[in-house]
Each structure stands twice: as structure tokens, then as C-alpha cells.
N, C-alpha and C positions, 0 to 999 in steps of 0.2 A: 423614446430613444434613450433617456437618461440611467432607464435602467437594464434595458438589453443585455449587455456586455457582464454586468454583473449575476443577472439571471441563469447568462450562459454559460460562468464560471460555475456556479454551485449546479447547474444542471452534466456539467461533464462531470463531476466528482460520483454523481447517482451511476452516471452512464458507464463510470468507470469500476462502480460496483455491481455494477447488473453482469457487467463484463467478463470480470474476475470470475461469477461463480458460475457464471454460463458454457465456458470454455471447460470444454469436456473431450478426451478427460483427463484428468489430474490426478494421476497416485497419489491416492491417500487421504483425498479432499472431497469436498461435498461438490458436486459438479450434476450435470441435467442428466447422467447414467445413475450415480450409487451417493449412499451416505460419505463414502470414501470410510475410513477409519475412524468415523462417529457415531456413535448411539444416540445424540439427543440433539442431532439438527438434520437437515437434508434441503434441496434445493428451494424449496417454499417456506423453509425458517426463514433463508436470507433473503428471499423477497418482501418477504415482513419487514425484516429490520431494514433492509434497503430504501422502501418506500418511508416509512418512519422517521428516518434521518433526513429527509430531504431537506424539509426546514432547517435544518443545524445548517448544512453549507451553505445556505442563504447566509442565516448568522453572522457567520465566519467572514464572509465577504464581505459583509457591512464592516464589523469590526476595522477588516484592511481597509478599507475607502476610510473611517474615522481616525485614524489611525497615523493614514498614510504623514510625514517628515518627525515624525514623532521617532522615539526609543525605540526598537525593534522587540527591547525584552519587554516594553509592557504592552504591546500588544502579543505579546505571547500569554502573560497573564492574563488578561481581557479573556484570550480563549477560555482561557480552565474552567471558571463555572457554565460556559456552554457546553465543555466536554462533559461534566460529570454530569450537566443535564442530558444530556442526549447521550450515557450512558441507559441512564432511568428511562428512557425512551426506551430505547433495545432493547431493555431486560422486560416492560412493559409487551413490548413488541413479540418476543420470542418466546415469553413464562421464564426468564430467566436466565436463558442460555446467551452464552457469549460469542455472538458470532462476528460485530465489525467494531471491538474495544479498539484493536488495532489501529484501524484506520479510520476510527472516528479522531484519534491522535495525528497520524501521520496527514489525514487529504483535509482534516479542518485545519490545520497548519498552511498549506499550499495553497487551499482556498482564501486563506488573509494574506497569504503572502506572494496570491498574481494579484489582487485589489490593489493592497499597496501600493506593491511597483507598477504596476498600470497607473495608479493616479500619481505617483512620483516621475514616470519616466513620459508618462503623455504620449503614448505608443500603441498601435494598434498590434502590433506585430510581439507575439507574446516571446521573451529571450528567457529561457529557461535557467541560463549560468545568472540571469540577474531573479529569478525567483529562487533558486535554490540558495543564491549566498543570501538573498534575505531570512530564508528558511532558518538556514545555520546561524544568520545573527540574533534572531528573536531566540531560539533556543542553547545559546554561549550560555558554557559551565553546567549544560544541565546536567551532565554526566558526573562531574566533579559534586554537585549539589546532592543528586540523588540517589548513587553508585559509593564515590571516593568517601565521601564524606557520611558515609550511612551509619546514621547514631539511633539503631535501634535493632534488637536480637530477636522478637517476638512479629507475627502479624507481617512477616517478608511474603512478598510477591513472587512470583516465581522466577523473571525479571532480576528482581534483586541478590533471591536464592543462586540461581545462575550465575551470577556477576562476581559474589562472596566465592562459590566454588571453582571457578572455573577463569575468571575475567570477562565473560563473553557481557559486549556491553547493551547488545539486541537492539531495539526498536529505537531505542533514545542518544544509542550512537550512530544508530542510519541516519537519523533526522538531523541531529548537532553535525554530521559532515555536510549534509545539503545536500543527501538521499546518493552519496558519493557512488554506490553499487548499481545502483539504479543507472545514474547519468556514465558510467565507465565499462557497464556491462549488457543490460535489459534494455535501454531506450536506443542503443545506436541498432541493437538487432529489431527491434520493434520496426524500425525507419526504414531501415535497408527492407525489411521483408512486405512491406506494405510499399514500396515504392517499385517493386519488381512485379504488381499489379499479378502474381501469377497460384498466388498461394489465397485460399478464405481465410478469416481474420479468426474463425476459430483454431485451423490449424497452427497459426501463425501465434497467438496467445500462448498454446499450449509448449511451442515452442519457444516461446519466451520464458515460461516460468521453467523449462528445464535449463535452460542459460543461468538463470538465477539458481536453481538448487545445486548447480554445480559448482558455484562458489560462493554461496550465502550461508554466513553462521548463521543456521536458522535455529534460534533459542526456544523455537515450540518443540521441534524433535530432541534436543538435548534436553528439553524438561520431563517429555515420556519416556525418554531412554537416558541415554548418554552418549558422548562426544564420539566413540567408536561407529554408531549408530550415522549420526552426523558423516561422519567419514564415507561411509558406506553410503549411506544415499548421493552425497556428494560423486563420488566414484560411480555410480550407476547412474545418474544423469549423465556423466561426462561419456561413459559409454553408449546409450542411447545416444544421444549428439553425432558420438563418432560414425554411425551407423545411418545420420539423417534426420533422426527423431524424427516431427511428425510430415515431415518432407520429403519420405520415401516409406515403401509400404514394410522395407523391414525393420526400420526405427520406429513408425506405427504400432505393428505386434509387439515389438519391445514395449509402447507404452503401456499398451493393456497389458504386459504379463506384470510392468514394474505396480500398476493399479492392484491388481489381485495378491501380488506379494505384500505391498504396505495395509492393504486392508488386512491379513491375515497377521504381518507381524506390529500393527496397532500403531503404525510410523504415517503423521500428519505429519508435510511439511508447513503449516499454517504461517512463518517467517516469509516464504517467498512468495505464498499466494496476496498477502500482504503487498508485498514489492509489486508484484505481478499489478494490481491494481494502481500503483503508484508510479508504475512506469507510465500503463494506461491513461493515467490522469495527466501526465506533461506531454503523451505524444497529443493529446487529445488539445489540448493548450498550447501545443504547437500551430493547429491547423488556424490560430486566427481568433478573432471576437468582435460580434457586431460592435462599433466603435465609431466618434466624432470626436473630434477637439471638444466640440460642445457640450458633449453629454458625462464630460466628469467636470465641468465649472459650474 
């Protein structure tokens, strides 16, 4: 029993990557119909890397339970060399190709940080406002650390390059707010549409990451294009939306044409498919965790 609850933490982070790339379909993304707008992954790369990672959020969740009334920022550091090992995993996993750098970042973070508060709060009942402000305390100033304060001209990320041009502060200002877009936009639609019992969870996904591309700085499409581009996918989400997206059959045809158009003009939103998983992972961590008083003493 002691270790159940932990188990079934890092097993919803898997479930919530299978999830993400399953939901089809997704302009512009690798989903169970097309490459989406990529040449060098498809639906069986991220089952690779998926399965591959599983270990890592076990990791992550021990770290939280060792962890738990300690500093918040050094179990943030604790994470780092798991991450850039279960980098090596996925590139191991896929020959190379980068398909879950993301959210080996954002769901090993979540995963230390429902352990912790689970073994701090002695609750069976997962509160997401107290994993996410844990989320945002281990990761304080990272932005200022690795953005504001960026003392180097050579060897920039594309993250970085973005942030130097433009301000956009992507991945590492989601996480330092305590996944703010996620919890104010993706996860109340997620709840509501899973609780109207009348929709599948695939169409219901997909309409979820169009919630998200309609207001998400998504720093993977500013990096293939630029902020105009941004705009515009932003914009045609919100029209899909208007229209029902995948919740009537003519915001459906909208998604397949907006699919065919972002494959042809080379636009991944890979930012929101991102969220898209990370919403997944707290509604998933919503519904509960085998648990006892006993099995965290």
C-alpha cells in the first residue's frame, strides 16, 4: 500500500503522454492520422519516448516524498540531473529526435510536486492551487536566472533566442506562474466537458488544445516563423471555437482544413500540445489516489 499512491502519480504523467499524442487530430502535430508538420517523428517515435520515460516519473516522485518540508528550490535542483538523464533516454529512445524535452521539464516538476504536497498535506484528495504554488516555489527566479540575467551570446536555445528577441518567456514562465494558463484556461474546459459525460475524451482533448492555441504564447511556432504567425494561428483557433470546434460537425471540418493548412505552411503548435498534456496530468490528479494515513509514515 505504501507505495500505490506514488505509483499512480508517475503512472498518470505516462497516461497523460500517451494522451496528448493520441488525440487526433491536431493541426500541425504528430497525432494517430499524420506526421502533422514533421519529417522526423510520427505517432510510434512518441510511443518510444513515452514508454522510455516512464522510470523518470517514478524518479521525480520519490525525490517529492524525500524532499517533502524541505526548500522547495532544492528539490527543484534534485530534479535537474534526472532531467538531463531522461533527456539521454529519449534521444536513446527516438535516434535523436526531440519529441517530450518539454515535458520531461514541465510533468517531472508536477510529479515532485503532488509527492511533496501529498506527504506535507496528509490528504488523499489531490488540490491542485496547492501543487501548482508548490510548482511555482521550487521553480522562483527561474526566469530572472536564465532569461533576465542571460550572461552568454553563443550556444542560445531557441527559448533563450526568443526571450532576447521578442520577451516571450515560453516553458519556464508557464511553470514559475504554476502552469497559470493551464489552471485559468485548459483545465476548467477539460472538467466541464468530461463532466457533461456527452462528448469522447478524444474529441474533448482536441478541444482542449484549441482553448490553449487561442491564447497560448506558443514559443515553438514563433521559433518556425514569427509572432505574426503566432497571431494568426491564435486567430484561427478562436474561429474554430466559434464555430464549436470539435463539438459540432462544422468546427470539426474546420479542424481537418486548419490540419492540412499548418502542414503545408510548416506551423507546429508543439507549446500548446505541451499544455495540452499538462492540463491532462492535473485533471488526471484530480480524480484521486490510492491512499492511507499509513502508507506515507
Amino acid at each position: 500500500m505504501e507505495e500505490s499512491w506514488m505509483q499512480t502519480i508517475s503512472q498518470k504523467a505516462l497516461r497523460a503522454l500517451l494522451y496528448e499524442v493520441s488525440a487526433s487530430p491536431k493541426p500541425g502535430l504528430v497525432d494517430r492520422f499524420n506526421k502533422g508538420a514533421h519529417t522526423d517523428m510520427d505517432f510510434f517515435t512518441f510511443i518510444d519516448s513515452s514508454s522510455a520515460l516512464s522510470n523518470y516519473f517514478s524518479y521525480c516522485v520519490v525525490e517529492g516524498v524525500k524532499y517533502s518540508g524541505k526548500n522547495p528550490e532544492e528539490l527543484f535542483q534534485a530534479l535537474r540531473g534526472l532531467g538531463i538523464n531522461a533527456e539521454k533516454v529519449m534521444f536513446e529512445a527516438t535516434d535523436g529526435v526531440n519529441t517530450h524535452k518539454g515535458l520531461i521539464f514541465s510533468l517531472g516538476v508536477i510529479c515532485a510536486a503532488a509527492s511533496c504536497s501529498m506527504m506535507e498535506n496528509e490528504s488523499k484528495n489531490m488540490d491542485i492551487e496547492i501543487i501548482c504554488e508548490k510548482v511555482s516555489l521550487m521553480t522562483k527566479g527561474l526566469c530572472l536566472r536564465e532569461l533576465t540575467f542571460l550572461n552568454k551570446s553563443k550556444g542560445l536555445t531557441y527559448g533563450e533566442k526568443l526571450f532576447l528577441k521578442y520577451g516571450l518567456r515560453g516553458i519556464r514562465g508557464e511553470v514559475e506562474s504554476g502552469f497559470a494558463t493551464v489552471r485559468n484556461y485548459s483545465l476548467p474546459v477539460i472538467r466541464k466537458l468530461k463532466s457533461l459525460k456527452s462528448f469522447h475524451i478524444n474529441d474533448i482533448l482536441v478541444q482542449v488544445l484549441l482553448h490553449l492555441m487561442a491564447v497560448n504564447e506558443d514559443t515553438n511556432i514563433v521559433a518556425r516563423h514569427d509572432l505574426k504567425t503566432l497571431e494568426y494561428v491564435q486567430r484561427y483557433a478562436q474561429q474554430v471555437l466559434d464555430l464549436g470546434g470539435t463539438l459540432t460537425p462544422q468546427g470539426m471540418e474546420m479542424v481537418f482544413e486548419m490540419d492540412k493548412e499548418f502542414i503545408g505552411r510548416n506551423i507546429s503548435p508543439g507549446g500548446s500540445a505541451d499544455l495540452l498534456a499538462v492540463t491532462v496530468m492535473l485533471d488526471l490528479l484530480l480524480e484521486g489516489l490510492p491512499f492511507s494515513r499509513s502508507s506515507i509514515q
